[in-house]
N, C-alpha and C positions, 0 to 999 in steps of 0.2 A: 055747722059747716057742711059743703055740700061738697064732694070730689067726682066728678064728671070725667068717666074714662073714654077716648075716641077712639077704637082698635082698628085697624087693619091689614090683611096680611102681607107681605113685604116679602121684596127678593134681595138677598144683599151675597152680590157675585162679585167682590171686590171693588167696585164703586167707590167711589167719596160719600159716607154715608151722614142724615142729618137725622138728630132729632129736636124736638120740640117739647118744652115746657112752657106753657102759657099759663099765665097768671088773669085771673079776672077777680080784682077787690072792691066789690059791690057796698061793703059795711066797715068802716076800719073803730081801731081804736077811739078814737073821737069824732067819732058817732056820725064822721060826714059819708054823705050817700053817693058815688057813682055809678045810677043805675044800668049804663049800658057796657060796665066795663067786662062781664060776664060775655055779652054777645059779641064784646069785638073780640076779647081772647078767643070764641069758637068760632068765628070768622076768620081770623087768623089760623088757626088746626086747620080747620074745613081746605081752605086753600093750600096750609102744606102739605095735606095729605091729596088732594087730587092732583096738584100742579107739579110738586116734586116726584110722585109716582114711587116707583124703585129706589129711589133715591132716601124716600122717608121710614125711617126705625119707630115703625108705629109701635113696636111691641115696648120701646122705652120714650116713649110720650106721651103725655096727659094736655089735659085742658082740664083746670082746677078754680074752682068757685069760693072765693073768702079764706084764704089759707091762713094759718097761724104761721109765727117766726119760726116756731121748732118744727113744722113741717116742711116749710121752706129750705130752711138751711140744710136740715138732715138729708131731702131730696136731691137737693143737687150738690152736696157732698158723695151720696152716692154714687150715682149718676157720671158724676165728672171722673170719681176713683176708676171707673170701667170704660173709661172711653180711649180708645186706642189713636196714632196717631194721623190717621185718617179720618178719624173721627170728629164731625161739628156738631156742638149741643148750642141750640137756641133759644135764652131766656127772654119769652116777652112778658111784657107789664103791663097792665091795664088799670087804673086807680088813681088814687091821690100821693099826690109828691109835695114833699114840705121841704124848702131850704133853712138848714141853720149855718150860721158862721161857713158861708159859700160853701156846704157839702150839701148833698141830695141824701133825703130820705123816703123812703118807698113806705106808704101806712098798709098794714097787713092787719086783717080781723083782730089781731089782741095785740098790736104794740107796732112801732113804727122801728125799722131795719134801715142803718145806715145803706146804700148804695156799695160803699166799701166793705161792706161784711160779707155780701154777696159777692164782690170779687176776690175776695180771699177764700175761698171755698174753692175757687179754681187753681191756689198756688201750685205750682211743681203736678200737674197733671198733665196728660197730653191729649193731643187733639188740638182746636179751635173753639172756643167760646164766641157767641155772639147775641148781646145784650140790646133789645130792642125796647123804647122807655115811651109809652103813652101815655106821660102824665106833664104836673104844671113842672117848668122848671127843670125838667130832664136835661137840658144842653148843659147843666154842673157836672153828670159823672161823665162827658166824655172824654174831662180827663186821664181816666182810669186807662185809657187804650196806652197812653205813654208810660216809658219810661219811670221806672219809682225809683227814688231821691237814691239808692242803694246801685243803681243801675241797673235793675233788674226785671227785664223784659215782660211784658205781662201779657199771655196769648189773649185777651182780650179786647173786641171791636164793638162800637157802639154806634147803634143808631137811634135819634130822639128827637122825639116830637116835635122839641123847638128849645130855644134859644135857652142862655143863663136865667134871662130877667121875661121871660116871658112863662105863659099861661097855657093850657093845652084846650082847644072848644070842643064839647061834645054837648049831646040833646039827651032825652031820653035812652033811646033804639041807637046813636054809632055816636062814636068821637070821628073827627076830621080826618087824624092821622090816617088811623088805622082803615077810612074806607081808601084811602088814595095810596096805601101800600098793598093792596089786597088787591085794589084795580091794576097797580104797576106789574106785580110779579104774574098777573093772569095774562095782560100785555106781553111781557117780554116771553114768557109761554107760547102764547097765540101766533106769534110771530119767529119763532124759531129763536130764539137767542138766548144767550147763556144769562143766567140768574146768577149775580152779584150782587153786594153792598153797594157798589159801585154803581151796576147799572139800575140797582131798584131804586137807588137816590135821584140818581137824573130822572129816572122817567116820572117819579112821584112829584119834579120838579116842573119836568116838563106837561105833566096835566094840573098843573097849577095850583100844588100847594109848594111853597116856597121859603116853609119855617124850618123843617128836618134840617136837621147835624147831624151830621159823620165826623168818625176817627178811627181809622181802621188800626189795626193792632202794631205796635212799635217796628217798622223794617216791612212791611207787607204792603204790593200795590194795589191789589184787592183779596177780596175772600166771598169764592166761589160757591154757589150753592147749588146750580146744578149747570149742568153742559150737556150739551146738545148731544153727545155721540159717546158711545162706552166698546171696547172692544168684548165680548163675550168670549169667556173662560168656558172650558170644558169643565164636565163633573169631576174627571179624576182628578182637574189641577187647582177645581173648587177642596176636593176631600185633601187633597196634599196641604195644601196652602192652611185648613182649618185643623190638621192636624200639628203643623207647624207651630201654627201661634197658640194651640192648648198648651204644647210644650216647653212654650217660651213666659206665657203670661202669667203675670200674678192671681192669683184667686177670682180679686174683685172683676177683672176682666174675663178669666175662662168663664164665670157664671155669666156672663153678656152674651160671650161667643154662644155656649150650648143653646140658651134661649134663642138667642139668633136662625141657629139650626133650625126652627120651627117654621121659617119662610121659607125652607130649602126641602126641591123631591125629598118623602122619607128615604129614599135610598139613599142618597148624601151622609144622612145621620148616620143611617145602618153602616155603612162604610167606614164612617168616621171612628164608631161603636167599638167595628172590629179591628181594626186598626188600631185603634187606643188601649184601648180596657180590655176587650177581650183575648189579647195576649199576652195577660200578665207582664206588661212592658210598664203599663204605670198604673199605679193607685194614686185614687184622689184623697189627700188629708183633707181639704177643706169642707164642713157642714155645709157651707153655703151653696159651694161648688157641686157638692151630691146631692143636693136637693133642688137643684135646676137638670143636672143627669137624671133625675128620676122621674122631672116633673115632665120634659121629654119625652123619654120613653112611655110613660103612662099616657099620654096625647097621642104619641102615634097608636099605642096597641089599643083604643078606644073606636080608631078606624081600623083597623085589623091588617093593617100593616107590618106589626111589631107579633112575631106569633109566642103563643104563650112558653114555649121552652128558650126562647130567646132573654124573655124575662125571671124563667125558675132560672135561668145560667148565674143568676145575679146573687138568685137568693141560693141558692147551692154553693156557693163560692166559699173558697176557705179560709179568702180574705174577709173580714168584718167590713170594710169599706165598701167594699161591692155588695156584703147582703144590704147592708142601710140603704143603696139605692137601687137594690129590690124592691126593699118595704115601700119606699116613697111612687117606685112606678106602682107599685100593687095597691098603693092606700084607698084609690076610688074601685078596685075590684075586689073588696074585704069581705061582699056579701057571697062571693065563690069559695065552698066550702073546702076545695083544695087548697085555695088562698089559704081562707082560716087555720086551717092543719097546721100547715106550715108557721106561722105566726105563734101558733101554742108551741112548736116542735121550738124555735127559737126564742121563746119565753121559759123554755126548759134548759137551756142548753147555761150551762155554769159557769162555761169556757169563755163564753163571748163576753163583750168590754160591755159596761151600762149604756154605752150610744145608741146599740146595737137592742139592747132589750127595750129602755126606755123607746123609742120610738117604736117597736115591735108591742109594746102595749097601748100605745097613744093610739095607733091606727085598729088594733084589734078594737079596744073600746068604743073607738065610733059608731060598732055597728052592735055591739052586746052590750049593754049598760047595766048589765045586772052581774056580768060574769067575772067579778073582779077578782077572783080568788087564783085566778092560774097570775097575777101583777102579785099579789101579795106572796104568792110562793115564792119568786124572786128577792135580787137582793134589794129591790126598791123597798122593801121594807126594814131592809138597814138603816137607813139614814131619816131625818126629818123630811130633806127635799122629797126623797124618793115617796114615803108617805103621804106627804102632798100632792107628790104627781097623782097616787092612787084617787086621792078626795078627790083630783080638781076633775079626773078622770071619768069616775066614777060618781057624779053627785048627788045621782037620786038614789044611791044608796049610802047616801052620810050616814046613817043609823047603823046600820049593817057593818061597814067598815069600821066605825067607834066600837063594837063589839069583837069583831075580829083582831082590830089591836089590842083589845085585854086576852084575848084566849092567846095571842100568839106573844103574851108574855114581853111584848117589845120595852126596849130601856125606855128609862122616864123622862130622860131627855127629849125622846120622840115624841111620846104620849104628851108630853108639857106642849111641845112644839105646835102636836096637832090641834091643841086645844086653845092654845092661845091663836091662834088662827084665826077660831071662829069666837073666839069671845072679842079679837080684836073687828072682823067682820059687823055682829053684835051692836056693836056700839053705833056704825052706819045704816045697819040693817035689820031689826031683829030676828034671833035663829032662833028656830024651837028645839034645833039637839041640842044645842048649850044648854037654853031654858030644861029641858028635862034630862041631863046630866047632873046638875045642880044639884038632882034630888035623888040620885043613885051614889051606887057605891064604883063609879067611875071613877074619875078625875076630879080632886080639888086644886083649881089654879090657882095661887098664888098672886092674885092680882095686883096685892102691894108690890112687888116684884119688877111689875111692866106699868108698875102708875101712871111714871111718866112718859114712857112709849105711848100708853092707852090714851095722856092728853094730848100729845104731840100732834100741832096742828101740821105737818110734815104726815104720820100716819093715815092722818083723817083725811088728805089730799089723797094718797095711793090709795088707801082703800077705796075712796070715792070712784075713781077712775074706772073705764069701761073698756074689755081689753078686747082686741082686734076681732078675735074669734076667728073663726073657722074658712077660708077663702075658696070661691066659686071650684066647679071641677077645671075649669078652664084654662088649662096653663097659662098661656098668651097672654093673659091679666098680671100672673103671678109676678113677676119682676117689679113692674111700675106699681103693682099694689103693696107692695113687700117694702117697696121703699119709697110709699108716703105712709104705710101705714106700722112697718115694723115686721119684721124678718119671720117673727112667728106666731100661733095663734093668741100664747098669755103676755103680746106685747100692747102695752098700752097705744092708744089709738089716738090718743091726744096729751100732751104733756101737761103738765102740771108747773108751765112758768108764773102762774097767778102766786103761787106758794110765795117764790121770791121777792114780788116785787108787793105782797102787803104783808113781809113778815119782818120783823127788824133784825137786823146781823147779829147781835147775841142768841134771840133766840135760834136763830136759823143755825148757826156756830154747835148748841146744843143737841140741837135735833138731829143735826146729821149726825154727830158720836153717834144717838143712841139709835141711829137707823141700823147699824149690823146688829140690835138684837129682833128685826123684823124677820117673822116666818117664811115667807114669799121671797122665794130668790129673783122671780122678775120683778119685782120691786124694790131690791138692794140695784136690780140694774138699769130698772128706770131711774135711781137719784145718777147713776153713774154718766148714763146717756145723757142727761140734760147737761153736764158739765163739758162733753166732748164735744157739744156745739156751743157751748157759752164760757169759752174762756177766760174772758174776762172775770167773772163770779169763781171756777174756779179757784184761779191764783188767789183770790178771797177767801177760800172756804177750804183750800186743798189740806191744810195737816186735819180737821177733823175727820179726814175720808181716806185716810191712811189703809184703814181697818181692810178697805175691799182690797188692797195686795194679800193678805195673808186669809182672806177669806177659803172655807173648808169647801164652797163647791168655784171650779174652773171655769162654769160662766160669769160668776160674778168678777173672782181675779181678770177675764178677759175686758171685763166692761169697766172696772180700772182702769186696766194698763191702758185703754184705748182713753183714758181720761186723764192718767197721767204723762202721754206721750210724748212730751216736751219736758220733762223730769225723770232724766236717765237713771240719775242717780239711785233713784228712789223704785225702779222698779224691779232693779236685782230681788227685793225682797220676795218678785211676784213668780219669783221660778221653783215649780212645782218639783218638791223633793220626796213628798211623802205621800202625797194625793195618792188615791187606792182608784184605779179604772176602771173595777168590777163593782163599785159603788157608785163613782160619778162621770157624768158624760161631759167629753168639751175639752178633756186634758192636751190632746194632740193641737187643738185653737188654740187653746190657752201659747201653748209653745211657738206656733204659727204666727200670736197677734206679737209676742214676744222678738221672733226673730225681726218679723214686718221695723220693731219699735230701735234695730240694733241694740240688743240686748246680746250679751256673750253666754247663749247658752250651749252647754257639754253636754251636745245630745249622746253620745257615747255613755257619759255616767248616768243614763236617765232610766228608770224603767218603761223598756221599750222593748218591742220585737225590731228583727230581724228587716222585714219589709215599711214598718214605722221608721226605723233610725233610717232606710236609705230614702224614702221618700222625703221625710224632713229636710236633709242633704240636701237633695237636689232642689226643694223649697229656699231652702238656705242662698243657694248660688241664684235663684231670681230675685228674693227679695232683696 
């Protein structure tokens, strides 16, 4: 699979802002070929990014090559969760369409996607959708733009190729459609006119293809894509306005807004910066949300914009939330030895929550790989995870660290933990420190133990898996890359839906039970994730996956609760009562995806500061 990113940079001063997801499925499940459906999806980009101009949110648009179902869906689940009500996301299709029992199916690289799975991804968000279908058969989902049987409005407008019962023509090099929608909207560009559904219909009519259907969204007389004239806003009522809606927005939206920031003079940001954060008026709870603050600010101080005591303000801070998006603006200047200082000084420090440490080693690491001893002093060697972190951190000193765990005396919980690891690794791969462990007086695993873990065709899929790794210095990517490919470096980069569909329901029933006794916490939250876009299997499979509510680290509990969020009932269990924050990172999400789920959490009775309980609060009254 090949994902082809288009970047450019954008101004968004209040505008009606669009982005674009383009799809081009060259190879589907059943092995049929549309070789030119690649080139018109980036014919399609190419033109909305020169013709819409200002208009286009390049920083949250792709043009994507052969995509999977689970890349699909989780993309524009994201995507849609951040889109404000200004906001238009535009999915176009390129490929093969199959009708069954009058519904339209879209064939994607590994398995064919009802049409309506794709619109349910959009429910209860805001904004405008608008679903563009160059394939055979596309005139079935425009019924989707109507009314559902419930009465229930659905922001969604379609436009397609052609008819119920008809075919879609392409050659090699372009489909039909798509050269005569590409011609229209440069048309109505070239001649001043505003860009519609509307008007890109008649005119792709009026140069003489005559197949395309529309159905704009239930109550709507058209839907707008760009207009001819904008009033221009000032800076300060641009920093007003974006402080506004930090304050107002949910998570999945501020992390839009601050990447946004990146079109905008850095003064804009700087302003916003100080205004926000820098007066202890608000702390970010959200990971995700301080890791677009940081990736920011680290982009602007790369042009030397952002001066470096602007950035120590972060890491000096006596809130832990503001040092984490220190670390993250500082993580590409780790080889500046005052950087470094500071990173050891906070890898010493006893006080601070594991969010705080754990990242403070992840980014020291990158650039010392042999210096794992100032991580191991920490309390990451508490725990199994935290031990892992060190391996996965540290792994050309795998030998070095297997020694260090016996001198530092760690529980045999741990030591079991680390070692089945790599014996489960092992079995995928061969390791030579297991192999010569074996023959010391280290560790004997107990393999009878994890027998059936060790067969578990379920195991042998996640260990198989190839995880994201490490993303470009280049913020501007980070968003759209983060949500095709996964939010962080040890997220799997392509899912494992083959598991399901050639494993049979008992075993599959089995295997997940014995997935919580799996080493790898991103791989207790890759089974989780696949469940939060496949609902259906879910409902199928949900009492053996009970175990990730009452799980001992808070990412996995979040990657639950996010999978069981349509079973209220069942997620009381997932509210952390004992969870230790000087061990594990994520506690404050966990609480966050919790309240998102209406869950009645007593953040009063919780172990929490002072500046945590009022942020959650005010979390509390957005969500």
């Amino acid at each position: 699979m090949k994902v082809i990113l288009l970047l450019k940079s954008t101004s968004n001063t209040g505008k009606t802002m669009v982005s674009l997801i383009a799809f081009g499925i060259e190879m589907t499940n059943s092995e049929k070929k549309c070789d030119c459906a690649f080139l018109d999806a980036q014919r399609v980009y190419d033109s909305f990014e020169s013709i819409l101009s200002e208009e286009f949110m390049a920083y949250k648009s792709a043009c994507i090559k052969n995509a999977t179902k689970q890349m699909v869906l989780s993309l524009l689940e994201t995507i849609s969760n951040a889109m404000d009500e200004d906001d238009t996301l535009v999915v176009y299709f390129s490929g093969h369409g199959e009708r069954k029992n009058d519904k339209l199916f879209l064939e994607f690289v590994d398995s064919s996607v009802p049409i309506q799975s794709i619109a349910d991804s959009f429910v209860e968000k805001k904004g405008k959708i608008v679903i563009i279908l160059d394939c055979c058969y596309s005139g079935v989902a425009t019924g989707i733009a109507n009314k559902s049987s419930l009465g229930e409005i659905n922001k969604i407008s379609i436009l397609a190729s052609c008819d119920f019962y008809q075919t879609s023509h392409h050659d090699n090099l372009k489909s039909d459609f798509t050269c005569f929608f590409t011609k229209a909207i440069s048309s109505l560009r070239n001649q001043n006119e505003e860009i519609t559904l509307n008007s890109i219909c008649k005119k792709i009519h009026s140069l003489g293809y005559n197949d395309c259907k529309i159905n704009l969204q239930e109550g709507s007389v058209d839907i707008p894509l760009f207009k001819k004239s904008h009033s221009v806003k000032s800076q300060k009522t641009i920093t007003s306005n974006v402080v506004r809606k930090l304050l107002n927005a949910k998570p999945e939206q501020r992390e839009m807004i601050w990447y946004s920031l990146q079109s905008l003079p850095p003064s804009i940001t700087k302003e916003v910066v100080d205004k926000l954060i820098l007066q202890d008026s608000f702390f970010e709870p959200s990971w995700i949300v301080r890791r677009a603050i940081g990736s920011v600010l680290s982009d602007m101080g790369k042009d030397g914009v952002l001066n470096s005591y602007f950035i120590e303000h972060f890491i000096d801070s006596p809130n832990w939330m503001n040092i984490c998006i220190g670390l993250i603006a500082l993580r590409y200047h780790a080889d500046n030895k005052e950087v470094q200082g500071k990173m050891i000084k906070i890898l010493g420090n006893k006080d601070l929550p594991m969010d705080t440490i754990w990242l403070a080693n992840l980014y020291y690491a990158d650039l010392n790989k042999s210096c794992f001893q100032y991580g191991m002093g920490t309390k990451l060697s508490k725990t199994s995870w935290g031990v892992l972190e060190l391996w996965k951190s540290y792994e050309e000193s795998e030998e070095l660290i297997a020694q260090e765990i016996r001198k530092l005396n760690i529980a045999a919980e741990i030591e079991e933990s680390f070692v089945l690891n790599l014996y489960l690794r092992h079995l995928i791969s061969p390791n030579k420190t297991l192999e010569k462990w074996k023959t010391t007086e280290y560790v004997i695993l107990n393999t009878e133990k994890y027998e059936e873990l060790a067969r578990s065709k379920l195991t042998k899929s996640l260990y198989s898996l190839d995880t994201r790794g490490r993303l470009p210095a280049n913020s501007k990517q980070k968003y759209i890359l983060s949500a095709i490919n996964g939010n962080w470096r040890y997220s799997f980069s392509e899912g494992f839906a083959a598991y399901f569909d050639e494993t049979d329901k008992s075993t599959i029933n089995k295997e997940l039970e014995l997935a919580k006794l799996l080493p790898l916490v991103e791989m207790k939250m890759e089974v989780f994730n696949y469940f939060v876009i496949n609902e259906e299997s879910f409902n199928k499979y949900h009492e053996k996956l009970l175990w990730g509510l009452s799980d001992p680290h808070p990412w996995v509990r979040r990657s639950a609760v996010k999978a069981f969020r349509n079973k209220p009932d069942m997620l009381v269990s997932a509210i952390p009562k004992n969870i230790d924050k000087s061990i594990y990172p994520g506690y404050i999400d966990l609480l966050l995806e919790l309240i998102k789920c209406k869950v009645e959490v007593n953040i009063c009775s919780l172990n929490l500061t002072n500046i945590e309980r009022k942020t959650l609060k005010r979390e509390k009254g957005i969500l």
